[in-house]
N, C-alpha and C positions, 0 to 999 in steps of 0.2 A: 790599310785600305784593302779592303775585300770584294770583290767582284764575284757574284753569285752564278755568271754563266760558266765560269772553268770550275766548278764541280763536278762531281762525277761519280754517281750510285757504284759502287761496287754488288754485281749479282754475285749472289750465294748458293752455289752447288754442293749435294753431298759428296761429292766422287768427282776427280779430276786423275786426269792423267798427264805427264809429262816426262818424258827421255824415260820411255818404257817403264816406270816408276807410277803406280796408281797411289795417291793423296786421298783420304778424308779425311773428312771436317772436324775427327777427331784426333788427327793423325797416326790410328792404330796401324799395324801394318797387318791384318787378316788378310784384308782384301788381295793385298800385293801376294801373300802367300797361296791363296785359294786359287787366284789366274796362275799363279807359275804354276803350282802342282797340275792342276789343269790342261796345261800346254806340256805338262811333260809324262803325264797320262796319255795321251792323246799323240805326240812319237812313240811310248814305249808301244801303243796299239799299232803303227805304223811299222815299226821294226818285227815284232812280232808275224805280222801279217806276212811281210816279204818275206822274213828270214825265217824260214820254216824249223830248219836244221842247222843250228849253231853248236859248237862245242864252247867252252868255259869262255876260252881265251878271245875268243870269234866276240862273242856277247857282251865280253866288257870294254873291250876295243869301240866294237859299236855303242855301246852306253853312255860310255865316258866321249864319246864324239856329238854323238847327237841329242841322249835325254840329259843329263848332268847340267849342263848350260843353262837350261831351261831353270834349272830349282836352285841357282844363286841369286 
């Protein structure tokens, strides 16, 4: 017994995102690759800017704090 009104189209998107995790429709992972690197280009310009004068230790401290995160 089938009842025709509880169907339900499923829309088709190329790109979804979910729990920070970007999907398409092919499920390659470029995309998820191309936004992190992206966001983590975009701190190292941040850190850069403030931190004028770091020495080694100073800059990996900060790296490994703030841009690293970004590109797992």
């Amino acid at each position: 017994m089938s009842d025709d009104s509880t169907k339900v189209e499923v829309q088709s998107v190329d790109e979804e995102k979910g729990l920070g995790v970007y999907f398409t429709k092919d499920l390659k992972s470029s995309i998820q690759c191309i936004k992190s690197a992206a966001r983590a280009r975009s701190v190292l310009g941040l850190v850069r800017r403030h931190f004028r004068r770091l020495n080694i230790d100073d800059f990996l401290t900060i790296y490994k704090t703030y841009v690293r995160p970004h590109l797992g």
